[in-house]
TIMARDREN-241508 format. One record per residue (C-alpha): residue number from 1; z, y, x. Coordinates in nm, 3 decimals, always signed. Each point is the difference from the previous one (the first is absolute). Layout:
PT   num        pz        py        px
PT   NUM         Z         Y         X
...
END
This chain:
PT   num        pz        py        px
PT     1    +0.189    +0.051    +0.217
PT     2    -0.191    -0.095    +0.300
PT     3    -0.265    -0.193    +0.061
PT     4    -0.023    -0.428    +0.147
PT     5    -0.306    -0.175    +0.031
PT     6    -0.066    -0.336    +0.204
PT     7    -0.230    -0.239    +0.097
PT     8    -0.033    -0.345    +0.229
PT     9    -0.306    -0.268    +0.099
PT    10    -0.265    +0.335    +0.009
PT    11    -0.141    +0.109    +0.387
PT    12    -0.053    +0.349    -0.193
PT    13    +0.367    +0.022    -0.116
PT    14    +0.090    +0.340    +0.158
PT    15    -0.319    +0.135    -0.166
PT    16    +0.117    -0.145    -0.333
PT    17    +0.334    +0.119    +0.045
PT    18    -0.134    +0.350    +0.057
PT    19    -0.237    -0.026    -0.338
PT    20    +0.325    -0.090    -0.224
PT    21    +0.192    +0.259    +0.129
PT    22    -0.290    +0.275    -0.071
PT    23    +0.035    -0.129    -0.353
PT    24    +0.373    +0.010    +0.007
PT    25    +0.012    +0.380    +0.147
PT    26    +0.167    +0.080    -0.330
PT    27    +0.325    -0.119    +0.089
PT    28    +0.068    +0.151    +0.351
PT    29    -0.194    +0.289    +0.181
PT    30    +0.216    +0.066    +0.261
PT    31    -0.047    -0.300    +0.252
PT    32    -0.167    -0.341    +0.035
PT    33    -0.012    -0.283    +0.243
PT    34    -0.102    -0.337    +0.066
PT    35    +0.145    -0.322    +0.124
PT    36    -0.263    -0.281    +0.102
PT    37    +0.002    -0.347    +0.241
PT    38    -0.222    -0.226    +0.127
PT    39    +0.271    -0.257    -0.053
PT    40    +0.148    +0.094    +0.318
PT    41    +0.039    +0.376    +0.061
PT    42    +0.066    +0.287    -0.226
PT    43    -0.252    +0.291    -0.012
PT    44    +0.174    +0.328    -0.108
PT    45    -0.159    +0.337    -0.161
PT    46    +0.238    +0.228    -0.123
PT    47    -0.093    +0.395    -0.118
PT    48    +0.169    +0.294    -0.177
PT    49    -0.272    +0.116    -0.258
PT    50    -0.268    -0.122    -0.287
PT    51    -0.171    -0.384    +0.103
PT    52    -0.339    +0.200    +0.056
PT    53    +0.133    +0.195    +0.231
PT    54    +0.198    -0.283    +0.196
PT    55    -0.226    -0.238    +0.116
PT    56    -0.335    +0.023    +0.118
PT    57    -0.239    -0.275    +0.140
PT    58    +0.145    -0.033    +0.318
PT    59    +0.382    -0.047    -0.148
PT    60    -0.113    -0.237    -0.206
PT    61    -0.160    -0.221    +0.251
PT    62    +0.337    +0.007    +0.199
PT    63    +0.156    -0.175    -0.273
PT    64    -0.152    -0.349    +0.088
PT    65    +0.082    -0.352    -0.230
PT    66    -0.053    -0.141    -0.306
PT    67    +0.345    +0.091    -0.162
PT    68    +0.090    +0.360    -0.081
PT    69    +0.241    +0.202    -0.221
PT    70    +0.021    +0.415    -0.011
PT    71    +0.221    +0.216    -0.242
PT    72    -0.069    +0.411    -0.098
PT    73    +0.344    +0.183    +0.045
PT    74    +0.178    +0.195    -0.326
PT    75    +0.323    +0.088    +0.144
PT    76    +0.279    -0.040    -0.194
PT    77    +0.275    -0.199    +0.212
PT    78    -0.030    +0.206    +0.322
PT    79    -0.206    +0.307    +0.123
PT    80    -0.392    +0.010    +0.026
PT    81    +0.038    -0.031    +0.357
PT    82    -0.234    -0.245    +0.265
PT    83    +0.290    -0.215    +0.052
PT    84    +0.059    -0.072    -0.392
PT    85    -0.414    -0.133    -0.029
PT    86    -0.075    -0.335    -0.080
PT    87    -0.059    -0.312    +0.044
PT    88    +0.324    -0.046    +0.200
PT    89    -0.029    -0.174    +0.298
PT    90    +0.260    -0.227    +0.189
PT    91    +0.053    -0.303    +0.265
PT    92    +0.320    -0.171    +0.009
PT    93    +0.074    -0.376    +0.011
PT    94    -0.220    -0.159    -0.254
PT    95    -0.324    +0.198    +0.187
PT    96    -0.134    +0.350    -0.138
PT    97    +0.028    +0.112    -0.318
PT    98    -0.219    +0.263    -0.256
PT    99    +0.128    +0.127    -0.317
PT   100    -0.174    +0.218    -0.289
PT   101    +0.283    +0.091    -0.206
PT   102    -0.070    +0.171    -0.354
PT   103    +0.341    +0.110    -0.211
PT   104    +0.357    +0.143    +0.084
PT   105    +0.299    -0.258    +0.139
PT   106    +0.243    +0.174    -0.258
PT   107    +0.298    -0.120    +0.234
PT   108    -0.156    +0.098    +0.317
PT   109    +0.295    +0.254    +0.064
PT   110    +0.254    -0.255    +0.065
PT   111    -0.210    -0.264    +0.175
PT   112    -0.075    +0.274    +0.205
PT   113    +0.310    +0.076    +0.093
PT   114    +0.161    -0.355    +0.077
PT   115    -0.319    -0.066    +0.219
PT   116    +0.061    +0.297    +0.212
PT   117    +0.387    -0.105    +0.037
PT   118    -0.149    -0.343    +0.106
PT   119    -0.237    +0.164    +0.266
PT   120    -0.309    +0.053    -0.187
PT   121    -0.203    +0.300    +0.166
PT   122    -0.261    +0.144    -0.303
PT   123    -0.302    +0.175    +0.145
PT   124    -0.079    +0.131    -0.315
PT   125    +0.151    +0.116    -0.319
PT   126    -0.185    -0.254    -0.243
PT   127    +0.188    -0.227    -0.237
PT   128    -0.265    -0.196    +0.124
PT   129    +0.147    -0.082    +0.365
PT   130    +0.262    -0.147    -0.158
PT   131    -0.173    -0.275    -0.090
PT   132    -0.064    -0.105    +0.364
PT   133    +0.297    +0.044    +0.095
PT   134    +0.145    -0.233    -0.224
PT   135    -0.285    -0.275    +0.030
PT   136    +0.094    +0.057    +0.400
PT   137    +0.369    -0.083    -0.079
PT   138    -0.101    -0.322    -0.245
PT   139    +0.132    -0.365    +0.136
PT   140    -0.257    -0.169    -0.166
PT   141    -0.292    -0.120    +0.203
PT   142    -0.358    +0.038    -0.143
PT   143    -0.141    +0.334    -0.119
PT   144    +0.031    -0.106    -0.385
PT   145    +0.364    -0.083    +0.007
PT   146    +0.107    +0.279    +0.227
PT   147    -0.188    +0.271    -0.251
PT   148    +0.170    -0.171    -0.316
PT   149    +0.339    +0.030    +0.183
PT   150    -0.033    +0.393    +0.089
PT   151    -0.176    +0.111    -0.341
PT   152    +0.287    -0.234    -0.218
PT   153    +0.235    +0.335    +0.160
PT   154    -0.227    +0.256    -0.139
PT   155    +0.023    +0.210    -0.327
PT   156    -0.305    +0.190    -0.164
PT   157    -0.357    +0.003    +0.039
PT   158    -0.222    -0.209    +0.271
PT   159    -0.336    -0.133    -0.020
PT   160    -0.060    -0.078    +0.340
PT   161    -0.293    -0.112    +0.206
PT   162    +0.121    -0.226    +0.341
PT   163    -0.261    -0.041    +0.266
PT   164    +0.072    -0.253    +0.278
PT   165    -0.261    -0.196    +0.256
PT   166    +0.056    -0.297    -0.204
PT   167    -0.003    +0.130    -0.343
PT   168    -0.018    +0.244    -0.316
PT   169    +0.265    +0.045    -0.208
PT   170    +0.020    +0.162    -0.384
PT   171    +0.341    +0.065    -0.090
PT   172    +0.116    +0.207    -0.358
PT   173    +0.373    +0.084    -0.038
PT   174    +0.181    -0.197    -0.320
PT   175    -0.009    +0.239    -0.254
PT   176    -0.379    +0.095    +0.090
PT   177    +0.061    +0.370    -0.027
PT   178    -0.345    +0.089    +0.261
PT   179    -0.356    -0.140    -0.065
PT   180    -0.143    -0.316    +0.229
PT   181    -0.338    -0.178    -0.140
PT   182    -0.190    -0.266    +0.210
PT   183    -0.394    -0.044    -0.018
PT   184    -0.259    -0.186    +0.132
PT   185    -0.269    +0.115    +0.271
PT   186    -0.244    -0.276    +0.046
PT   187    +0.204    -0.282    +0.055
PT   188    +0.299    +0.176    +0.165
PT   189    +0.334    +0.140    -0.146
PT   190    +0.044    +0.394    +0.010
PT   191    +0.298    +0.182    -0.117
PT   192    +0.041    +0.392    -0.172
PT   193    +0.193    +0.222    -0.183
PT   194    -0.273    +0.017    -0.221
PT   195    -0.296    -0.118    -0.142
PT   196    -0.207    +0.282    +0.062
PT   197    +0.020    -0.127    +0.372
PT   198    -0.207    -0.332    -0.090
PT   199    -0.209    +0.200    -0.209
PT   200    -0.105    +0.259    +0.282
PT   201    -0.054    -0.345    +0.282
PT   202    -0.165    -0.241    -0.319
PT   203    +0.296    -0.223    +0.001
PT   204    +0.100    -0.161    -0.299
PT   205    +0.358    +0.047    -0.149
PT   206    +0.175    -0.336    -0.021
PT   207    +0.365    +0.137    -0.197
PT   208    +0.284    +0.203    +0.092
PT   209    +0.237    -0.137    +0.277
PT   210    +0.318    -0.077    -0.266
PT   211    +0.341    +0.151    +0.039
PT   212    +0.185    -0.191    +0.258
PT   213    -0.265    -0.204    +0.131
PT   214    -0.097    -0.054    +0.405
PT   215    -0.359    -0.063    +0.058
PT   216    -0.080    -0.186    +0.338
PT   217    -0.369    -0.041    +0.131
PT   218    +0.023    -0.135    +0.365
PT   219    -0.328    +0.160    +0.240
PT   220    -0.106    -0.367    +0.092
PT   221    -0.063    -0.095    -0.377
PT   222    -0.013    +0.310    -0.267
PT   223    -0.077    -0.271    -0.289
PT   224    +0.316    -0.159    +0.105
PT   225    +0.204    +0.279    -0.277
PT   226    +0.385    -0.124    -0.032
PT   227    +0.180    +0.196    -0.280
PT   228    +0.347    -0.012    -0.025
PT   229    +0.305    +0.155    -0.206
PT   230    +0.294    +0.053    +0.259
PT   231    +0.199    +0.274    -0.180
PT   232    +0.220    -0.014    -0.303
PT   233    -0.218    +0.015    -0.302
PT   234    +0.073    +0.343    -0.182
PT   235    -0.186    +0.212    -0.266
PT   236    -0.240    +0.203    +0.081
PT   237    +0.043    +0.370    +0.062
PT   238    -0.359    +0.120    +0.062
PT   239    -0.049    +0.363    +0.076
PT   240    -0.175    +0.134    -0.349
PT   241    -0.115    +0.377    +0.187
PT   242    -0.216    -0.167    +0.198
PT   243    -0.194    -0.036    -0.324
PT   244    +0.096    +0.371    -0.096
PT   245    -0.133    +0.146    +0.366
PT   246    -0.040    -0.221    +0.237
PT   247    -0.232    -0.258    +0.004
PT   248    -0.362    +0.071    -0.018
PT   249    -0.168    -0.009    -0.329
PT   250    -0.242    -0.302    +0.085
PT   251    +0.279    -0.223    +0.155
PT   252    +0.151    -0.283    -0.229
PT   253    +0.353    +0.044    +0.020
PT   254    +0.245    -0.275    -0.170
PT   255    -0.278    -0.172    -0.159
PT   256    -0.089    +0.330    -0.133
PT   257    -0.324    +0.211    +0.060
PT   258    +0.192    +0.373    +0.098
PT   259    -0.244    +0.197    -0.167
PT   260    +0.036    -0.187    -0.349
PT   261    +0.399    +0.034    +0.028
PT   262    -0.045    +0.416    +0.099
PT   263    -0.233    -0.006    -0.338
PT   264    +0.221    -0.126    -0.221
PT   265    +0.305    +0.241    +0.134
PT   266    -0.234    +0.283    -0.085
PT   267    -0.024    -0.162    -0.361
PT   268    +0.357    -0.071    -0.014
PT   269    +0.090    +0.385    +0.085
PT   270    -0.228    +0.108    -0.304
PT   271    +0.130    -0.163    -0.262
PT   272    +0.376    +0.139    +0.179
PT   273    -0.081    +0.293    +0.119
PT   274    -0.278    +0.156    -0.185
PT   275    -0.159    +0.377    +0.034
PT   276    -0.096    +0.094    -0.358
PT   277    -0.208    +0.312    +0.113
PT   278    -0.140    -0.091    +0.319
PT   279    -0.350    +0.052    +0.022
PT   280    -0.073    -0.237    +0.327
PT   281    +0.170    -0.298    +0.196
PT   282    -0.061    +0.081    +0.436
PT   283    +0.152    -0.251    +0.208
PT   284    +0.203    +0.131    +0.343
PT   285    -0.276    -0.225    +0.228
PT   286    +0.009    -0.248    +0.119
PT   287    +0.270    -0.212    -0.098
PT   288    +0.042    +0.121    -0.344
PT   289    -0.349    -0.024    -0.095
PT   290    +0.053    -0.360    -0.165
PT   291    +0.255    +0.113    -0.213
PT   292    -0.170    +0.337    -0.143
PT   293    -0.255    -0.188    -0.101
PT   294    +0.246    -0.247    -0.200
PT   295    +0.164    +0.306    -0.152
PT   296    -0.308    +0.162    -0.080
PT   297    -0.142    -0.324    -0.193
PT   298    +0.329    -0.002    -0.135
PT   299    +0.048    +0.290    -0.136
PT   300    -0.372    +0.139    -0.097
PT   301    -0.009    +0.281    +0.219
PT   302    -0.297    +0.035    +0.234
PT   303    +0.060    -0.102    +0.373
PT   304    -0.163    +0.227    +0.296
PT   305    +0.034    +0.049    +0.358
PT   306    +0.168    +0.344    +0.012
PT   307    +0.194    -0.022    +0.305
PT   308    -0.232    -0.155    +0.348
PT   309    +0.135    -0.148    +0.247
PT   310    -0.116    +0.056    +0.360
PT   311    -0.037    -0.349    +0.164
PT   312    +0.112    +0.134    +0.396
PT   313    +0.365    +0.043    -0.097
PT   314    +0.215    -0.281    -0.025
PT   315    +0.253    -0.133    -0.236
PT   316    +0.263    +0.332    -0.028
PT   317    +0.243    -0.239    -0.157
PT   318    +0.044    -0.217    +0.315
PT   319    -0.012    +0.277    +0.250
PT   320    +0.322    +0.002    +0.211
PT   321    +0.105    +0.413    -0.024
PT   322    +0.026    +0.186    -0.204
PT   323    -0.184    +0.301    +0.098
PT   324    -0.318    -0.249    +0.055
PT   325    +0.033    -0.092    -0.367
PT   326    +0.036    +0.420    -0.091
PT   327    -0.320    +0.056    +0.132
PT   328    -0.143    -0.302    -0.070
PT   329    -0.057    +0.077    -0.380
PT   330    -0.180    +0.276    +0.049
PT   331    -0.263    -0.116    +0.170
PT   332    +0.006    -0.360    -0.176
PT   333    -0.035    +0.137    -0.339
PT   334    -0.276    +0.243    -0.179
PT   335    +0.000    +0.069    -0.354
PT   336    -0.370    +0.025    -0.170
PT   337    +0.008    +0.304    -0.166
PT   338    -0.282    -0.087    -0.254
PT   339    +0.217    -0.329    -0.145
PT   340    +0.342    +0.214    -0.005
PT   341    -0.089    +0.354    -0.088
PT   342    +0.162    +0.144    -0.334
PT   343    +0.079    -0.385    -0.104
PT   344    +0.356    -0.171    -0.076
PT   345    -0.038    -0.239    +0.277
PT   346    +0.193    -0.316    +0.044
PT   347    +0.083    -0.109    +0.347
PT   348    +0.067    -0.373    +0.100
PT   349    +0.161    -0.108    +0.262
PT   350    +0.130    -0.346    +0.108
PT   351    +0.352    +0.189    +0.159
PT   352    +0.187    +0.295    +0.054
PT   353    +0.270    -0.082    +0.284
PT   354    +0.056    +0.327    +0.192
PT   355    -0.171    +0.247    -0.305
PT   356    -0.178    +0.226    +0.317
PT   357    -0.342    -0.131    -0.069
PT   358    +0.016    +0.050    -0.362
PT   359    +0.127    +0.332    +0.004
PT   360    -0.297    +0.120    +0.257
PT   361    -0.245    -0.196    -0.174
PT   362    +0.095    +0.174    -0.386
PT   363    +0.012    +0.344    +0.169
PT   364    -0.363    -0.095    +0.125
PT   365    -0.124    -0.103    -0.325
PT   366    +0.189    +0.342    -0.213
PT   367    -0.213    +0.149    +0.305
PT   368    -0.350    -0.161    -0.115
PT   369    +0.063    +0.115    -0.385
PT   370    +0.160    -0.279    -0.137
PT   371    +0.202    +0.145    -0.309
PT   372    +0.262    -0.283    -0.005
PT   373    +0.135    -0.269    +0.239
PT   374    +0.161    -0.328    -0.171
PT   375    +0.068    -0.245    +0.265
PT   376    +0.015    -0.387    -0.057
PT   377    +0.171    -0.208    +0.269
PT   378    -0.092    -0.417    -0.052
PT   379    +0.354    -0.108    +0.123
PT   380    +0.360    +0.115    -0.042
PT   381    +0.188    +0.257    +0.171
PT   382    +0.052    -0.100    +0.387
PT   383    +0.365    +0.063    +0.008
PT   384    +0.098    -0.242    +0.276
PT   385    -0.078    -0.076    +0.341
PT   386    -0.176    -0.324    +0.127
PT   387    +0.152    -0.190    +0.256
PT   388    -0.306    -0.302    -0.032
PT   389    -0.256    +0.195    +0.149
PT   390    -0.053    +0.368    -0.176
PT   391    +0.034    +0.304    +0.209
PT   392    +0.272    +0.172    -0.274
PT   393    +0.298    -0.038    +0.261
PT   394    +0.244    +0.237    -0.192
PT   395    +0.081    +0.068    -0.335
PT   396    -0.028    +0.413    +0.085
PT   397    -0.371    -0.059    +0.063
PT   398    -0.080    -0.102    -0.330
PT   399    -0.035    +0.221    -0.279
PT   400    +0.086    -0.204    -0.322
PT   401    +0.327    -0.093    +0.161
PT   402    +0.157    +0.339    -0.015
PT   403    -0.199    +0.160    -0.314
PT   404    -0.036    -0.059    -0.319
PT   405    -0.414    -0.055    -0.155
PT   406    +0.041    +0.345    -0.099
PT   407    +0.150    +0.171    +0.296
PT   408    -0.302    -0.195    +0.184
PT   409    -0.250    +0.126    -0.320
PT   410    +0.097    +0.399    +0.158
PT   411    +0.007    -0.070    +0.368
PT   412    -0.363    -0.140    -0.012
PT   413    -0.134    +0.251    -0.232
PT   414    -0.116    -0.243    -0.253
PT   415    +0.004    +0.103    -0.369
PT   416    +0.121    -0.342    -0.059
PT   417    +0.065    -0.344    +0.168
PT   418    +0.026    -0.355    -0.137
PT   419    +0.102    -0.305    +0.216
PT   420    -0.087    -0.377    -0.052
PT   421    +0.322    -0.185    -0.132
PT   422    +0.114    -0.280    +0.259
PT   423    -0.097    -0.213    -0.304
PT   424    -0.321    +0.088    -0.041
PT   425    -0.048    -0.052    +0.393
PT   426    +0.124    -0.340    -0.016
PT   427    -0.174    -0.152    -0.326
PT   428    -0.353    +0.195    +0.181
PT   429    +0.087    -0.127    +0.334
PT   430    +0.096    -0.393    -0.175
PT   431    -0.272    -0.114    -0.213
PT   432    -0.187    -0.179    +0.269
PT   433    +0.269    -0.033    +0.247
PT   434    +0.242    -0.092    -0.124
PT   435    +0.405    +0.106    +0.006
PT   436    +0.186    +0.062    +0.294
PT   437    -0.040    +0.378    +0.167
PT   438    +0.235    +0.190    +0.207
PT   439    +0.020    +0.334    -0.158
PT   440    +0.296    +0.161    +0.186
PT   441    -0.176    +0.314    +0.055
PT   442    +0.016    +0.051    -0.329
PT   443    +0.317    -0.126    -0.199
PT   444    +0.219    -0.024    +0.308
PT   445    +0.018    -0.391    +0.016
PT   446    -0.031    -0.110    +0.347
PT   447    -0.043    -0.359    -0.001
PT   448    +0.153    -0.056    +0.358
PT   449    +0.282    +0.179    +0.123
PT   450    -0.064    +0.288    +0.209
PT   451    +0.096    +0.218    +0.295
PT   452    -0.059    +0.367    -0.002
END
């Protein structure tokens, strides 16, 4: 997950920066900072906490320039402490240095290590650090080269965002397992994880940064784009749950609209996993709206809002502990009683990785009146952990890794449960985008090699 958005050539950048990552809130809620430059000195803003919450008029006026990159934190590689937030910051020979990393460095155990035997000192414990401490180490001698040199040692998932005074770099790892796109604001490059970040600033989207492609806009001249393929040319790996759950809805995501793709899961599930005597289709809001109403045109049952959503929680999937995720469904989640009561009900939902949400939410709805509970998940079973980016560290957190559908059926309380085959995923998730997605998290095929 997390969140990278950047911009050069506008005197409002920090402001801009700010905007993008208020529309990229989604993927990180637990930190967010800011890197900008006036093409001399770096500017720094770094808080624990939502981007409303972190800056105010008077931060953002400290962060002076033209130049500007920021990042929201989803921990996954290291602890949701201060000293993990991004953008990185560092000054070594080649001047200071920013980086807005998004993705896991699946080797970042054993680089780790051999750094620290060769006198490294980490002040945090982000994969992310490792980064600099590599491009610190690099013989080469301009920025590009030196970067090229420290990520060619890296396994897994980066799309990165490097900030120095002289210029902005886009960088997305080989295999293009995390999302980069680059648009167009006025006349000057910006940079996000998504599109919804243009949308939210009126930027125009431009395409998607490709898989092992380095993007280089100096500060004197942003129309002065180089492009550039430094890595070994591989195919790509592309992470297909950020169309299940990630992403937002509006954002166009590997040439595909996210919404469209979550539509036609929900129609795919129908025709596989159809509820003969359910009376109505409710989505589990927000995120598997799309795809209820897919399996509801699908399938000819009426779609409702039976379960609401209250808009001041965040995202319980993405909270770090547990016990914040416990309570988190309870007051996230409200059935309607009018839409469920004395109906079969079908329930869709775009995942089921830990089963506690769906086991409070179908005791909630048996509590409103509903008479029966079939739940509909629009992917496969989650029976392996992520090491590109997801926050499904070990296989014992995950509940289709140790169960069977039917153990899973009786632990939630559902009176029955049908999954999304991985090959109804993939032919949804392809027919604008293209092959090419990383699926580990699902069959168990990790595309890298990995260290636990």
């Amino acid at each position: 997950m997390c969140a990278i958005f950047g911009i050069t050539g506008e005197k409002e950048a920090a402001k801009l920066t700010y905007l993008g990552l208020h529309a990229l809130q989604h993927r990180g809620q637990e930190g967010s900072g800011i890197i900008s430059t006036d093409g001399t000195a770096a500017f720094i803003e770094r808080h624990q906490g939502l981007v409303g919450d972190a800056y105010n008029s008077d931060v953002l006026a400290s962060l002076k320039g033209s130049a500007a990159i920021g990042h929201n934190r989803y921990s996954t590689a290291g602890s949701a402490a201060a000293a993990n937030l991004q953008p990185m910051f560092m000054k070594g020979a080649k001047g200071w240095l920013g980086v807005a990393h998004n993705g896991n460095i699946a080797n970042a155990p054993s680089l780790i290590s051999s750094l620290e035997r060769d006198g490294a000192i980490f002040h945090s414990t982000s994969d992310t650090e490792v980064i600099l401490h590599l491009f610190a180490r690099a013989r080469e001698e301009t920025v590009e080269k030196s970067l090229v040199q420290a990520l060619k040692l890296l396994q897994g998932a980066y799309s990165l965002l490097i900030l120095n005074k002289d210029k902005l770099i886009a960088v997305r790892d080989p295999l293009g397992f995390r999302p980069l796109v680059m648009g167009k604001f006025r006349d000057q490059v910006v940079f996000a994880s998504e599109s919804c970040a243009f949308d939210l600033i009126g930027a125009e989207y431009v395409r998607e940064i490709q898989p092992g492609e380095m993007v280089v806009v100096p500060h004197s001249d942003p129309n002065s784009i180089t492009s550039s393929f430094p890595f070994e040319k591989k195919a790509p790996k592309r992470c297909v749950f950020e169309f299940v759950y990630f992403a937002r809805p509006d954002s166009l995501l590997y040439s595909s609209r996210v919404h469209d793709v979550r539509k036609e899961l929900g129609r795919q599930l129908a025709k596989e996993q159809p509820a003969p005597r359910a009376e109505v289709v409710i989505p589990v809001p927000d995120s598997g709206v799309p795809a209820a109403i897919g399996y509801a045109e699908a399938s000819g049952i009426p779609f409702d809002m039976g379960i609401i959503r209250s808009h001041y929680i965040g995202r319980t999937f993405i909270e770090p502990e547990q016990e914040i995720r416990h309570l988190g469904v309870k007051l996230k989640l409200s059935p309607v009683k009018s839409c469920v009561a004395g109906k079969s009900v079908v329930v869709v939902d775009d995942s089921l990785v830990r089963g506690t949400t769906s086991k409070k939410l179908i005791g909630n709805l048996r509590e409103a009146g509903a008479k029966e509970v079939h739940v509909r998940i629009s992917a496969p079973p989650t029976a392996n952990p992520c090491y590109y980016g997801i926050d499904t560290p070990t296989r014992s957190e995950l509940m289709a890794s140790k169960h069977t559908i039917e153990q899973i059926k009786n632990y939630i309380g559902a009176d029955s449960l049908g999954y999304l085959s991985l090959d109804g995923l993939t032919k949804a998730a392809s027919q604008n985008s293209g092959e090419g997605f990383c699926d580990a998290c699902f069959s168990g095929n990790y595309p890298t090699p990995v260290e636990v």
